[in-house]
N, C-alpha and C positions, 0 to 999 in steps of 0.2 A: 756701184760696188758696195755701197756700205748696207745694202738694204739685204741683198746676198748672205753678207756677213751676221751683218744683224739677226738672221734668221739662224743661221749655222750655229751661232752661239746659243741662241735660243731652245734649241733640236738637241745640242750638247748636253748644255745643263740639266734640261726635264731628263735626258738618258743617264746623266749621271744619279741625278737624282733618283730615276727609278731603279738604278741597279742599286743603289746603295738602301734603298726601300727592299726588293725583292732579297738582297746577301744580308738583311740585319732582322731578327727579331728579338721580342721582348718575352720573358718570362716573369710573371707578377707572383707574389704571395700566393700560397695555396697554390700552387700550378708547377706539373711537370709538364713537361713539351719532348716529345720523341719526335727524332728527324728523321726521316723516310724516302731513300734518297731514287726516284724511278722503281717505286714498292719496297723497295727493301730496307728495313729500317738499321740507320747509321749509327745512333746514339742517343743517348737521353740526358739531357739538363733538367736538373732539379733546382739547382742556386735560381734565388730572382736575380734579373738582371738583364741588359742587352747581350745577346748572344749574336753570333753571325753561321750561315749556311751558304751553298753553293745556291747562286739565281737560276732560275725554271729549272733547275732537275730534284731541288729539295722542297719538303712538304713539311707542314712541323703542325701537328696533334697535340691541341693540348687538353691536360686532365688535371682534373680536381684531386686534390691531396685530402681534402676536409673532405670530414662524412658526409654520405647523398642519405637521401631517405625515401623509401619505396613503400607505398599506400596503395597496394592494388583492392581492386571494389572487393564488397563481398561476396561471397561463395556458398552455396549449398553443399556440407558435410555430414554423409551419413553416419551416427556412432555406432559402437559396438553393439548397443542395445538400441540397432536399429532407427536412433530417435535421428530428427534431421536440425542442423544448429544454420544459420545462417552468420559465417564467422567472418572479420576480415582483419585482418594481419598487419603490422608494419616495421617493416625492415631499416636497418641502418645500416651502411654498408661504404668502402672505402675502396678504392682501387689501390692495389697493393706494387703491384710488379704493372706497371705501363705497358712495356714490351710483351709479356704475355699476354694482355688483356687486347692490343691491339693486334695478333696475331690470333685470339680466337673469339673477339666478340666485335672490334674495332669500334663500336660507338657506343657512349653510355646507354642510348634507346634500346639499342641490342643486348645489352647487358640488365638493361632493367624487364626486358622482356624473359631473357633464361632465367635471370631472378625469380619473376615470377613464377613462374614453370613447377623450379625446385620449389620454392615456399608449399605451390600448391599440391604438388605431391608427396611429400615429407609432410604437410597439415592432413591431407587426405588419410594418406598411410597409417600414422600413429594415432589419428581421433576414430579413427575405421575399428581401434580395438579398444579403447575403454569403453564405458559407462558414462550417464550424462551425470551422476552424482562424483564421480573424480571430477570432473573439471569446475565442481562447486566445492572441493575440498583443497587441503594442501597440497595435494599429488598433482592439482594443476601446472606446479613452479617446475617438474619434475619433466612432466610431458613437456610444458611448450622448450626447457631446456635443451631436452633430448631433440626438437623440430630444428633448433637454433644450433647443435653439434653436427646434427643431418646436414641441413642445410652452409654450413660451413665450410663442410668438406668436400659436398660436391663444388663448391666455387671457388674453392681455392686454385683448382687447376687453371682456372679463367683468369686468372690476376686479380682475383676480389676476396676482399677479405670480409666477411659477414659479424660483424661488430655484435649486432641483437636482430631477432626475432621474436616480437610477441604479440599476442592475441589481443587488439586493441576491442573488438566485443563480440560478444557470442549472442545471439538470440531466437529466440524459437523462430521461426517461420510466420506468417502473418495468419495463416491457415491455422496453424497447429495454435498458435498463443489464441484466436478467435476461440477455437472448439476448447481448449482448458477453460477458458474464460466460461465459456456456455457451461462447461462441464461442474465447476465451481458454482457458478448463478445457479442451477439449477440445484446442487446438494445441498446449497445453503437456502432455498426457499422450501426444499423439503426441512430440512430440518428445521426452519421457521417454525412449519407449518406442524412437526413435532413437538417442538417445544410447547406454540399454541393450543395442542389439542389436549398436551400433558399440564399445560395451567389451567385449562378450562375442567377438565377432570379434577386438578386439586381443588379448586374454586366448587365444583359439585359438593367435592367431600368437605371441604372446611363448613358451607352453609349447611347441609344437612348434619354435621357435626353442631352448628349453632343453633340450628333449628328444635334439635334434641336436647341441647342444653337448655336453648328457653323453654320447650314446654315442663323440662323438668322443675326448671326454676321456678316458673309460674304455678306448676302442679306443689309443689312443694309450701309457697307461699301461701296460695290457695287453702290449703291443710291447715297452713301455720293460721294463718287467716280465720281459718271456722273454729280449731281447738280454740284460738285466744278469745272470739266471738261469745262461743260458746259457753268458756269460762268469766266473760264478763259479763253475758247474762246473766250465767246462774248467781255470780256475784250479786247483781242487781238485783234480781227476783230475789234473795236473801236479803238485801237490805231492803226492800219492801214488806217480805214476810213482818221484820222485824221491827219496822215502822207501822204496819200494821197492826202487830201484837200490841205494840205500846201505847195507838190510840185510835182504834180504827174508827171515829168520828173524821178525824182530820185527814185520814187515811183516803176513807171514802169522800170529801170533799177534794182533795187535792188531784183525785182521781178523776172526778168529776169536771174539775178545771182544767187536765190534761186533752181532756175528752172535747170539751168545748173549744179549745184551739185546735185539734187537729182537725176538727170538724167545721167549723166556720174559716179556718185560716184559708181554704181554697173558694169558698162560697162565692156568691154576689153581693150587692148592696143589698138585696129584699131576701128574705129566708121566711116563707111562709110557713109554722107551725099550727098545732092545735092547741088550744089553751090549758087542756086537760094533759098536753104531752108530759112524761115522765120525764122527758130529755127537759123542759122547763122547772122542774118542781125546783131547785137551788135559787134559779133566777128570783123564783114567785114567794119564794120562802124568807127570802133575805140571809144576810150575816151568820144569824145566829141556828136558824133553821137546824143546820146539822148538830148544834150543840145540844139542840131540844132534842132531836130525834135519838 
């Protein structure tokens, strides 16, 4: 009999145990819990704490109080001026009203998925009508504002309350930034190739500019050169004249000595004359020779 017993009490306890598991739940920090009692929702606790509900006909949902935050990928948007941005978004967003949000999305996934939806239709819509120079200027704050009052609106009927919406980056397309890029390389090795052909043209004119100033220079020198030459002959041949006047013995002797150096100074060791030569008579005459003559 006691083994019966033993068991009875065993069967007991784990049932109490589980009704008193199944009739109590826990609501923590940050969390609402809506009770749903066979679909149809009873009521909502928000306090944390142990709560209790009816066993197997009550269901209890629970939601986050604290903001979620929604990064969906990015997207191809065409602008107003046709350009195409590869843009992607990210949402913060809070569940407001429980009870409505489980009556038209029932689970966050659900909710992050219409999230999405709106983002991408309210991005589409109002980038569909500027320019790609507004979204590089101030009127960016303006647009993605006006995305983030769109998109608010449509989700408040859901129980969600859309905190922020903003464009976390925009960028050309892989395509489209490739061809700028080409587009660029290419203007700028023309204009290299501009610049080069306009230094080698100044490089023409600055050396034919120098080349016209040296022959000038040189022509000019040149001139200076023979007038001064010329004037320092005629000098010379005056102070010869006048060296002459004054003793032309020593005149024509010293002439004669001049004569003798530039004429043997290139010779050889042997310099074959005639004995008779006139070019000898100084030698043959001695010292005084000219003084006689």
């Amino acid at each position: 009999m006691k083994r019966p017993v033993r068991l009875a009490a065993v069967i007991g306890a784990a049932s109490v145990l589980w009704l008193l598991n199944a009739s109590l739940y826990i609501v923590g920090e940050g969390q609402e819990a809506l009770v749903v009692r066979l679909g149809k929702p009873m009521g909502l606790a928000g306090d944390p704490g142990l709560k209790a509900k009816m066993p197997l006909v009550d269901t209890v949902n629970y939601y986050e109080t604290r903001l979620l935050l929604l990064e969906p990928p990015a997207e191809q948007v065409i602008l107003g001026d046709q350009k195409r941005l590869e843009v992607q978004t990210y949402t913060r967003f809070r569940i407001s009203d429980p009870l409505r949000f489980y009556q038209s999305v029932r689970t966050v996934e659900q909710a992050r998925a219409q999230l999405t939806q709106l983002v991408s239709s309210s991005l589409r819509r109002e980038l569909g009508q500027v320019m790609l120079r507004a979204l590089l200027s101030d009127e960016r704050t303006r647009i993605v504002n006006d995305i983030q009052k769109e998109v608010a609106e449509k989700a408040l009927p859901l129980g969600i309350e859309v905190v922020e919406v903003r464009i976390h980056r925009a960028d050309l397309p892989y395509e489209t930034s490739q061809a700028i890029y080409d587009r660029m390389k290419s203007e700028r090795e023309r204009e290299a190739k501009e610049l080069r052909a306009q230094g080698f043209e100044w490089a023409q004119a600055i050396q034919a500019k120098a080349d016209r100033e040296r022959t000038v220079i040189l022509s000019e020198a040149q001139r200076q050169a023979t007038i001064t030459r010329g004037a320092a002959e005629a000098q010379a041949n005056q102070l010869f004249a006048d060296a002459f006047g004054k003793d032309p013995q020593f005149y024509k002797l010293y002439r004669s000595l001049q004569t003798y150096r530039q004429a043997l100074a290139g010779s050889g060791p042997t310099l074959v004359l005639s004995p008779d030569a006139e070019f000898l008579t100084d030698f043959k005459a001695g010292p005084g020779a000219a003084g006689r003559r």
